[in-house]
C-alpha positions as CSV (number, residue, x, y, z in Angstrom):
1,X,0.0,0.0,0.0
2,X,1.1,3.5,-0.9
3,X,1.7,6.5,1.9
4,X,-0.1,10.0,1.5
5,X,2.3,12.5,0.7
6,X,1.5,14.4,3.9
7,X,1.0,13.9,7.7
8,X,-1.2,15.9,9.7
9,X,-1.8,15.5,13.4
10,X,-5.6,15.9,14.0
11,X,-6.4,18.3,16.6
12,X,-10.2,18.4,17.6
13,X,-12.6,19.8,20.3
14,X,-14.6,17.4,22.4
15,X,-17.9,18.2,23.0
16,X,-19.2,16.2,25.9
17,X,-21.0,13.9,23.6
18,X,-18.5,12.3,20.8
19,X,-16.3,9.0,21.5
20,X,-15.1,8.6,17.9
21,X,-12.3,10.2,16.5
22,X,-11.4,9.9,12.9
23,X,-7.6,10.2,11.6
24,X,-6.5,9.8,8.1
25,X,-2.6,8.7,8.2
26,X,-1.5,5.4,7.5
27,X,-0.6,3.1,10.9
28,X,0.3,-0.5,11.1
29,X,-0.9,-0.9,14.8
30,X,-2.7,0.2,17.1
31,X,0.0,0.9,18.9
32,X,1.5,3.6,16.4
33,X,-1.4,6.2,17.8
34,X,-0.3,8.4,20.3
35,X,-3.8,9.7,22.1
36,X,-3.7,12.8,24.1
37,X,-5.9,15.7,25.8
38,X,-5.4,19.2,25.3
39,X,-5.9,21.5,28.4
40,X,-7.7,24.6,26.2
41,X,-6.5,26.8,28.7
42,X,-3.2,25.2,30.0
43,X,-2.1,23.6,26.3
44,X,-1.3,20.7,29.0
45,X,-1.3,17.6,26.7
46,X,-2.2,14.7,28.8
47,X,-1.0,11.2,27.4
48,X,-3.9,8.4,27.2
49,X,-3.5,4.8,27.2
50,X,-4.3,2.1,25.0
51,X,-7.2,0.0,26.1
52,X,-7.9,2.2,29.4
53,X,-8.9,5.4,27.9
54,X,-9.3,4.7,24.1
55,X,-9.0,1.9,21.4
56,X,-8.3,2.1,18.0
57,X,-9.8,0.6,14.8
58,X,-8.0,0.5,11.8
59,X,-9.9,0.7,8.7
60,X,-8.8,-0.8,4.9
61,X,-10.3,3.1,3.1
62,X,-10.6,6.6,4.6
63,X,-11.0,7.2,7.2
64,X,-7.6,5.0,7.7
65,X,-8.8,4.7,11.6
66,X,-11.0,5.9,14.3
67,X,-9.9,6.6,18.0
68,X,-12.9,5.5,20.2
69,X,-12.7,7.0,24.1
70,X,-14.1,4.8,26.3
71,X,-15.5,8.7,28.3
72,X,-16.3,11.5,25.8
73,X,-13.9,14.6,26.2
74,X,-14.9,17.7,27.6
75,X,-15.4,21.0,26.0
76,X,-12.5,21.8,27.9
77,X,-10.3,19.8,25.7
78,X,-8.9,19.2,22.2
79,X,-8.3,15.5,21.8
80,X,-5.1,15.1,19.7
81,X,-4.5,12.4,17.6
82,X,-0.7,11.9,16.2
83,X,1.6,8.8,15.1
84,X,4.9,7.3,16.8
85,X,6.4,4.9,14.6
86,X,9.3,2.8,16.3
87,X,12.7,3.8,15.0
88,X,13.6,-0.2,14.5
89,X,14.0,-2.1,11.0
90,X,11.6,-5.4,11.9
91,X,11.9,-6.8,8.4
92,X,14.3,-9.7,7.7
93,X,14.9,-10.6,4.3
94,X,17.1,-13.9,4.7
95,X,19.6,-14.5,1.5
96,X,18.0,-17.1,-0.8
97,X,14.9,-17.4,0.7
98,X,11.2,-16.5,-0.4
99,X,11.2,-12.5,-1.4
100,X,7.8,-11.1,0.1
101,X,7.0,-7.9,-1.9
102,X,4.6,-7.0,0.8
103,X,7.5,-7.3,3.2
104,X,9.6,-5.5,1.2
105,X,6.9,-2.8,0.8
106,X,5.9,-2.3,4.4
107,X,9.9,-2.1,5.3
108,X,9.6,1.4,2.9
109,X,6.4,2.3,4.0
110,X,7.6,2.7,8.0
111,X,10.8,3.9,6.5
112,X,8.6,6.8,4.8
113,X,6.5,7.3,7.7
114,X,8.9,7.6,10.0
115,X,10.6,10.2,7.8
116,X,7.2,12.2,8.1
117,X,7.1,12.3,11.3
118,X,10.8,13.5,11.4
119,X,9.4,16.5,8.8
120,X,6.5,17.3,11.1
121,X,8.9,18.2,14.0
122,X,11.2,20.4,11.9
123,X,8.3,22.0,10.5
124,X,7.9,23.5,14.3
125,X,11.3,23.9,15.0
126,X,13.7,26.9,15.2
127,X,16.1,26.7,12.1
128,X,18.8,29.0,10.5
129,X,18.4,30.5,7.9
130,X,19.9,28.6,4.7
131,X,21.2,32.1,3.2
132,X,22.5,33.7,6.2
133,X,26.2,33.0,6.9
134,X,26.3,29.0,8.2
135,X,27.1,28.5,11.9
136,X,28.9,25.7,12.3
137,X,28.1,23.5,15.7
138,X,25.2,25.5,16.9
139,X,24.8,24.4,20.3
140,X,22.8,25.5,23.7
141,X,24.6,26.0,26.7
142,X,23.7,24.3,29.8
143,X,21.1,26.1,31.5
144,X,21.1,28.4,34.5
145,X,17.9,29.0,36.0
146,X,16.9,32.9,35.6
147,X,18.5,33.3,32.6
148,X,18.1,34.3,29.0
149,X,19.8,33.1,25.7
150,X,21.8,35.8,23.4
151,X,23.9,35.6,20.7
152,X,27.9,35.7,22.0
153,X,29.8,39.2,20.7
154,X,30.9,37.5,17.7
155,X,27.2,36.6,17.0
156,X,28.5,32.6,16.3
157,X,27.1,31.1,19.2
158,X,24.5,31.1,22.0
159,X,25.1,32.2,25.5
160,X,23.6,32.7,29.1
161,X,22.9,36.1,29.5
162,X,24.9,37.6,32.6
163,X,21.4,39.4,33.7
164,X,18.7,37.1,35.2
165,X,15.7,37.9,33.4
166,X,13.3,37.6,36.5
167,X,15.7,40.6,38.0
168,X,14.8,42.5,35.0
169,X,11.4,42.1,35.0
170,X,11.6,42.9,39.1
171,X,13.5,45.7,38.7
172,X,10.8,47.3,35.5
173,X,7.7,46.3,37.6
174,X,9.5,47.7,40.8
175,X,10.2,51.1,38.3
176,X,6.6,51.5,37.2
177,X,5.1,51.1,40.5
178,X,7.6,54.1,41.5
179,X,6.5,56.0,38.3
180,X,3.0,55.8,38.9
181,X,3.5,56.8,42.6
182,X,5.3,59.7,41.6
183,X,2.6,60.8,38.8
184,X,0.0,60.0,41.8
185,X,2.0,62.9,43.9
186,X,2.5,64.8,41.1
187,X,-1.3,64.6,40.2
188,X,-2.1,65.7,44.3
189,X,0.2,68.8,44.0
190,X,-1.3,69.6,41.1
191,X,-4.6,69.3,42.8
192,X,-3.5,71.4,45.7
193,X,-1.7,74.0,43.0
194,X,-5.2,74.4,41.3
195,X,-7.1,74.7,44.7
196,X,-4.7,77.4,46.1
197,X,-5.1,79.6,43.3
198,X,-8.9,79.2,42.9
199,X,-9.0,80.4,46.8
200,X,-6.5,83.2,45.8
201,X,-9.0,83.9,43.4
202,X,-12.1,83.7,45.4
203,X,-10.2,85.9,48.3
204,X,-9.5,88.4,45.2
205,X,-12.8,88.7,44.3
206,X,-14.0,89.2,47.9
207,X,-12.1,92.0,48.3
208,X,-12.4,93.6,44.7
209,X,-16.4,93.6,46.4
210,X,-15.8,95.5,49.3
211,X,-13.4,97.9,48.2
212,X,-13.7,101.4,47.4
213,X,-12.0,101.5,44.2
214,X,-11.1,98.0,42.2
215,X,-10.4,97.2,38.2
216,X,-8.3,95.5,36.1
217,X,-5.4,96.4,33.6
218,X,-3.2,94.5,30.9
219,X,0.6,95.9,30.2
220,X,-0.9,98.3,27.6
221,X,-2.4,100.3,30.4
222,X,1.3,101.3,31.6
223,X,2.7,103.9,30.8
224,X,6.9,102.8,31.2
225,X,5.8,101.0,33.5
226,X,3.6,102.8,35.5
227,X,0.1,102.0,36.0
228,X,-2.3,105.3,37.0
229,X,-5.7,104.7,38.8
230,X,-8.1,107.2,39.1
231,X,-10.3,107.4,42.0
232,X,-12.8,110.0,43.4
233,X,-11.5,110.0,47.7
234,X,-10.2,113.9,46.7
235,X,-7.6,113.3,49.1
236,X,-6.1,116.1,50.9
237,X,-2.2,116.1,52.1
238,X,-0.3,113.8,52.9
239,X,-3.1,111.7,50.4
240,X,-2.9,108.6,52.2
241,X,-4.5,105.4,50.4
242,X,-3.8,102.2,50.7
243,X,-3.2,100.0,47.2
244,X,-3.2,96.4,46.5
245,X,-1.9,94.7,43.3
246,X,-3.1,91.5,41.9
247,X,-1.3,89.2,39.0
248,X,-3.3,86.9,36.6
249,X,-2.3,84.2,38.7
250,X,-4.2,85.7,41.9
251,X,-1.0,85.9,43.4
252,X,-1.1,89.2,45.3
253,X,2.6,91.7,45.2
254,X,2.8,94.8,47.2
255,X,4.4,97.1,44.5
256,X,5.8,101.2,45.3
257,X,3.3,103.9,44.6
258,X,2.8,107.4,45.1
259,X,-0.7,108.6,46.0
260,X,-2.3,112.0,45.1
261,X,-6.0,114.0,45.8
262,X,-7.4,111.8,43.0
263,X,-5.2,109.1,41.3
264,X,-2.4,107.1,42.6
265,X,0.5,106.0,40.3
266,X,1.7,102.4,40.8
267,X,5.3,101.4,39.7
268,X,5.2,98.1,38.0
269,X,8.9,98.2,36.4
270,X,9.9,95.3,37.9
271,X,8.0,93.2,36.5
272,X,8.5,93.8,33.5
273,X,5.8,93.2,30.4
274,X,2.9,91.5,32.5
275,X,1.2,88.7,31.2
276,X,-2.9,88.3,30.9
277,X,-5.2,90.7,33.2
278,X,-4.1,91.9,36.0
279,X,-5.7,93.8,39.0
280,X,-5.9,96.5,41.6
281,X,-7.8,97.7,45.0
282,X,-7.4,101.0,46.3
283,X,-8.6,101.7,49.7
């Protein structure tokens, strides 16, 4: 009998319900089946046995056999159906005596099997690349628990890394929990920040209520720096007022000034070209 040109492991869901379990590769016994359950979650393949969890008929036309479970697997499995030919030439061929072409053909049958099997592995396995330049002897070290596999400095080999890779990934988490304590403070001060000026703000406008004379300016209302308010007191030597100066922050600064019977004139040089509005009590 010929072999299909390809292998393929079956890989199904149970359902609760089904015991049979159909695969189409060629076997000789039984015993060539490898049975095992899938954890869906896990991947955890769990090996069954022959006879105890699941026999195996073997069919002359597809479907080449059926895997029947003595219990029906779970939803929470894949039942996986694969074959394990035994790496062992069986057939003897003595010198002079009968030729068996079914002997004969069997004996290359396993061989091609087995070599299928062999392809099905390197299909899921790490290989150089054929066009990159060869490394000769590619080998893994032994292993050190904790530690990651690099390239040497020559890039020819494989190595333990000198870092453990659970340190690493101690020392990021341990980084990230400071980071988002910092931006927790941060995000308090910034809280506090916002509430101080809103209650220098308030106390601002409190005061701008009760006082006698209050407004506003921008830096185009000074004149080289000089801000002149007008007010109505009509003061009378030595023109005594009291004035109060506000920045667009609602932080309050206590600027020189010279007073007069109706204005006073505020010097604001210092600080320079002021930024948004500004603003003013005179009492």
């Amino acid at each position: 009998m010929t072999v299909a040109a390809s292998y393929t492991i079956v890989q199904v869901q149970g359902d609760n319900t089904e015991l049979d379990f159909d695969f189409t590769f060629r076997v000789f016994n039984a015993s060539d089946v490898v049975v095992v359950l899938i954890n869906r979650t896990t991947l955890v393949a769990t090996p069954q046995t022959l006879s105890t969890h699941y026999t195996v008929t073997l069919n002359t036309s597809t479907p080449v056999g059926t895997v029947h479970f003595i219990t029906a697997p779970t939803t929470d499995y894949d039942v996986g159906i694969s074959r394990a030919m035994t790496l062992a030439q069986s057939a003897d061929i003595p010198s002079g005596g009968l030729f068996r072409e079914v002997q004969v053909e069997n004996a290359f049958d396993k061989a091609m099997m087995i070599a299928q099997e062999h392809d099905e592995l390197l299909d899921r396995a790490l290989l150089q690349n054929p066009y990159s330049t060869a490394i000769t002897g590619l080998t893994l070290p032994l292993p050190v628990a904790g530690k990651g596999l690099i390239w040497n400095s020559t890039a020819t080999g494989l190595i333990n890394s000198t870092t453990s890779v659970e340190d690493i990934i101690d020392a990021a988490a341990a980084s990230a929990a400071a980071a988002a304590a910092s931006a927790s403070t941060a995000s308090t001060q910034a809280g506090l920040a916002t509430t101080a000026r809103i209650a220098a703000q308030a106390a601002l406008a409190a005061t701008l209520a009760v006082a006698g004379v209050r407004g506003t300016f921008v830096n185009a209302d000074l004149a080289a720096g000089y801000l002149t308010i007008t007010h109505s007191k009509n003061l009378s030597a030595p023109y005594s007022a009291a004035v109060t100066v506000f920045k667009n922050t609602g932080v309050k600064i206590n600027p020189d000034y010279v007073c007069y019977a109706n204005t006073v004139v505020v010097d604001l040089r210092l600080w320079g070209n002021l930024a948004g509005v500004w603003g003013f009590i005179v009492i």
